[in-house]
C-alpha positions in Angstrom: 3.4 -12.9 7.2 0.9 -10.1 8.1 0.7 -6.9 8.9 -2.2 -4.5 10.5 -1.3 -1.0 11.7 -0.7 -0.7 14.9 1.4 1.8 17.7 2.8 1.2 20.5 2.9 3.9 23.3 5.0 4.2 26.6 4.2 6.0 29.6 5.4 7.6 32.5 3.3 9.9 34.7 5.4 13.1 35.3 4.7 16.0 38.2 4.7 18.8 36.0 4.6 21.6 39.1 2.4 21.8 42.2 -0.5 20.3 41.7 -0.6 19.9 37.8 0.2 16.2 36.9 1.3 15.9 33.4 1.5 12.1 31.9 4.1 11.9 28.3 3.1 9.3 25.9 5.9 8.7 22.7 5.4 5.7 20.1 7.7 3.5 19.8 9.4 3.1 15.8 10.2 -0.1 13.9 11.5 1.3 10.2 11.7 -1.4 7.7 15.4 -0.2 5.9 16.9 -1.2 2.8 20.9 -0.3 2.7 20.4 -0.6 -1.7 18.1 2.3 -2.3 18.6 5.2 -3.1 15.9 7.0 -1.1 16.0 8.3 2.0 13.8 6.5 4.6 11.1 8.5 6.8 9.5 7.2 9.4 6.7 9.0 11.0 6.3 8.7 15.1 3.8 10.8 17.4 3.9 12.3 21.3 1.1 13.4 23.1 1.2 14.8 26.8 -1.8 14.7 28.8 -2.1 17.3 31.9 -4.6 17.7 35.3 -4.6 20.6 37.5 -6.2 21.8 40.7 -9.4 24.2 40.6 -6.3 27.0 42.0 -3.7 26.5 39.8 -3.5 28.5 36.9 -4.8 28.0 33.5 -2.0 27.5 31.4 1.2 25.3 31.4 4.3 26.1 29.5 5.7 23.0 28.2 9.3 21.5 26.2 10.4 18.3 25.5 13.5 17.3 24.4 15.1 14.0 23.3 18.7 12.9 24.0 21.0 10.9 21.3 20.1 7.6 22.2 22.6 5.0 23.6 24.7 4.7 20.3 25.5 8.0 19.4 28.8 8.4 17.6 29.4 12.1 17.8 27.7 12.7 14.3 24.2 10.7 14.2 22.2 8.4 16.4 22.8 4.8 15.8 20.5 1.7 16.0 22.8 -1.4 16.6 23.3 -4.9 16.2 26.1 -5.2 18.1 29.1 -2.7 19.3 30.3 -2.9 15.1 27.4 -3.2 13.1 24.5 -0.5 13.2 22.8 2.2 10.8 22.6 5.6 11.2 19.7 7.8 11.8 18.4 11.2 13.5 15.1 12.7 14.9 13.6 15.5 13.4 10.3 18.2 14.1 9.9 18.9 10.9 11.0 18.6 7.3 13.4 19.8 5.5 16.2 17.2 7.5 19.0 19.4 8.3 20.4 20.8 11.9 18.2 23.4 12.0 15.2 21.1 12.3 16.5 18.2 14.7 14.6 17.2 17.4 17.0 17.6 20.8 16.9 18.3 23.8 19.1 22.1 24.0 16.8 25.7 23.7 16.1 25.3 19.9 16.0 21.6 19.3 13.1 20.9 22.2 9.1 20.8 21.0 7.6 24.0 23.2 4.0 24.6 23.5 1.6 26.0 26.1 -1.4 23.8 27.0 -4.8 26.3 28.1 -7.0 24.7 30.6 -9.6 26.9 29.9 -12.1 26.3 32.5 -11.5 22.5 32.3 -8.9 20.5 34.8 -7.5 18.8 32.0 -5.8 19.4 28.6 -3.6 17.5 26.5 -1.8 18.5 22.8 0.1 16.0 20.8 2.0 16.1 17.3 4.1 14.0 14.9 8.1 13.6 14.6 10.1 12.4 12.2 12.9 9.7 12.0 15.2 10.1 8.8 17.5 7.4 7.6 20.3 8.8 4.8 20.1 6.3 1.5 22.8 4.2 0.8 24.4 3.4 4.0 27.4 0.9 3.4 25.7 -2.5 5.0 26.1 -2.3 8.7 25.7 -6.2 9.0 23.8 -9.1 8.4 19.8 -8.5 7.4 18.8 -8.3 11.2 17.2 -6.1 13.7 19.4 -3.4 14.8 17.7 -1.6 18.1 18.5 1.6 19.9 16.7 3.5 23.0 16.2 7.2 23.2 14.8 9.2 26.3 12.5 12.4 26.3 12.4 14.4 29.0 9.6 16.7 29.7 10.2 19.9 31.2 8.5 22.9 32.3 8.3 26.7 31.0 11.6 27.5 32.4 13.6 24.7 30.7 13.6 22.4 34.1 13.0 18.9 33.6 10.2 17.6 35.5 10.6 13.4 34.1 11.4 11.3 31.6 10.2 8.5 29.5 11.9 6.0 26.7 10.9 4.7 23.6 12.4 2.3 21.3 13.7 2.0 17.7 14.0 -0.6 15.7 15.5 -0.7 12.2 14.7 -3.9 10.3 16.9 -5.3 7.0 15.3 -8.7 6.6 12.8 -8.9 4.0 10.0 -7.0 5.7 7.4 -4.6 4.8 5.7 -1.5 6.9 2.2 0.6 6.6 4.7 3.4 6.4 2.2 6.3 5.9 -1.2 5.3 7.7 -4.7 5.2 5.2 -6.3 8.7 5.7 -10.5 8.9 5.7 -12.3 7.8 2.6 -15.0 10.9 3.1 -18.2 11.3 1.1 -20.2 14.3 0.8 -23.9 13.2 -0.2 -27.3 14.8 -0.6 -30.3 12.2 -0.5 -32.1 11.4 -4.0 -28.8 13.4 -5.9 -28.3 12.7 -9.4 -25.1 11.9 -9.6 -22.7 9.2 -7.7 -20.4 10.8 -5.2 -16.9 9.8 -5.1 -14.1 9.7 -2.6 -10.3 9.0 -2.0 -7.9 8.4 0.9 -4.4 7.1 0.5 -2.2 4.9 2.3 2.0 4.2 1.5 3.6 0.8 2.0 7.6 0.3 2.4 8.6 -3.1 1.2 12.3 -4.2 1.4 13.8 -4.5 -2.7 12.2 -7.2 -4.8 10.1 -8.6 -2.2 6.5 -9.4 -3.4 3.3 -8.3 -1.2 -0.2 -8.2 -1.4 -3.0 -5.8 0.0 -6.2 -6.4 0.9 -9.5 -5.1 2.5 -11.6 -7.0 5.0 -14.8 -5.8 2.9 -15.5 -3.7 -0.4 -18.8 -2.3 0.3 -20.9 -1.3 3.4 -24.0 1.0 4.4 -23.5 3.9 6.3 -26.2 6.0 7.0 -28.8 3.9 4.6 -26.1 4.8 2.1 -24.3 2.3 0.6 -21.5 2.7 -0.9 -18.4 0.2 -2.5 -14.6 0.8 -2.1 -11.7 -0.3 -4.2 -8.1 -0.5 -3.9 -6.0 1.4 -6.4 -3.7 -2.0 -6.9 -4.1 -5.5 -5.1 0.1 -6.2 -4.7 3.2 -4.8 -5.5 6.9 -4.9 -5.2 9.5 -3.4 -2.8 11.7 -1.1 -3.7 12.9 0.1 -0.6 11.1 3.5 -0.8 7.7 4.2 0.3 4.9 3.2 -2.8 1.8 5.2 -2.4 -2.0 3.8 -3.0 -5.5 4.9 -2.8 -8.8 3.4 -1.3 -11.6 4.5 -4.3 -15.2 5.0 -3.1 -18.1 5.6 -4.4 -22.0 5.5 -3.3 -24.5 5.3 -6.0 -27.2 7.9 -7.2 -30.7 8.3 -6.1 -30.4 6.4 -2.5 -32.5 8.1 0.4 -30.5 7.1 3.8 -31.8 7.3 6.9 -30.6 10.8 7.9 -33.8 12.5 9.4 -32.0 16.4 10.4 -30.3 18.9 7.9 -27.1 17.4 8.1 -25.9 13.8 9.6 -22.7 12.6 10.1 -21.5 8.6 10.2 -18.7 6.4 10.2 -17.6 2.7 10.0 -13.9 1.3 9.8 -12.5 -1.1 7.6 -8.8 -3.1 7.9 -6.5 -2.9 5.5 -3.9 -5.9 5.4 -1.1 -6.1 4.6 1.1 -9.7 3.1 4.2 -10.7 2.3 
């Protein structure tokens, strides 16, 4: 099986007051769990919320969004489930550290708040990251399956009233599975033509593989030219083994001394993308 790092995003276009039109966009979360480690599982998920006005309206919007308990809630935690007896437990969070204070809800307190600033411009968005904690060692909730809740955010205005909603779902895997549970971050040289030395770079990546389960990792290419630079990557390790918890690795690049490029101003700035797959 394979894996390449993708999100999924659902929509629903919101009127957030007169004219100002506000779409909410929240990723939907599949968390590879293991009920035998000892480490509690986070899994990273984002929002963004998109806005439009009219040339009168003003130039700001106050903003919340909450997020209800899901349709499993048990009083204590938010549950994904199998069926009405078998399930794992798990909450939403802002921020780090996981306790009450930091849970993502959807009372005065618990909600994201912002204000967006047009400026000038009819449009303006913001977005940010949330967090979906898992405690360790949950007694087995049932056979290694898929165990599924849904959870609705509502988006509201300055004054706490809600203006629409929109769902998103989680997933909580136990079959022998693996995730891109942290996503690679930018392999970034700094380079000055003819220098006399090679220039080095890192970025980093985490994988969460269920216990004892075997994967590899691979890149579609080592080495490319960017900017008339060329430059060679390597992966920290080519495979590993689950344990349930997140395993971190790097992406090692380097470009080689004395290369020219083809950057003809003071300073010039280029990109290319590579894949990182992922097997098990």
């Amino acid at each position: 099986m394979r894996i390449l790092a993708a999100l999924v995003l659902l929509a629903a276009a919101l009127n957030a007051a007169a004219a100002v039109t506000c779409t909410v966009n929240v990723t939907a979360i599949s968390v590879v769990y293991d009920p035998t480690s000892g480490v509690q599982n986070v899994t990273t998920g984002s929002y963004s919320i998109n806005c439009t006005r009219a040339g009168t309206d003003p130039n700001t919007f106050a903003w919340q969004l909450g997020l209800n308990d899901g349709l499993n809630f048990n009083g204590t935690s938010n549950r994904a489930m199998r069926n009405p007896s078998q399930g794992y437990a798990y909450d939403t969070y802002r921020t780090s550290p996981y306790n009450a204070g930091n849970l993502w809800g959807d009372t005065v307190g618990t909600r994201f708040t912002g204000t967006l600033n047009f400026g000038a411009s009819l449009s303006a968005s913001t977005s940010g990251p949330f967090d979906i904690m898992m405690p360790a060692g949950q007694a087995t909730g049932g056979p290694a399956s898929t165990y599924t809740d849904t959870v609705t955010a509502t988006l509201r205005d300055g004054s706490g009233t809600a203006i629409g909603t929109t769902s998103f779902g989680v997933a909580v895997v136990t079959t022998n599975s693996c995730q891109l549970s942290v996503a690679p971050t930018d392999v970034s040289f700094t380079y000055t033509s003819f220098q006399a030395g090679t220039s080095s770079a890192t970025g980093s990546f985490g994988i969460r593989c269920t216990t004892a389960l075997p994967y590899t990792m691979a890149l579609d290419a080592t080495s490319g030219t960017v900017l008339g630079l060329t430059y060679t990557l390597a992966l920290s390790a080519a495979s590993g083994t689950g344990n349930g918890a997140t395993q971190t690795y790097n992406v090692n690049g380097s470009m080689a001394a004395n290369q020219i490029g083809t950057c003809a101003t003071g300073v010039c700035n280029g990109s290319q993308t590579r894949t990182l797959t992922l097997t098990w």
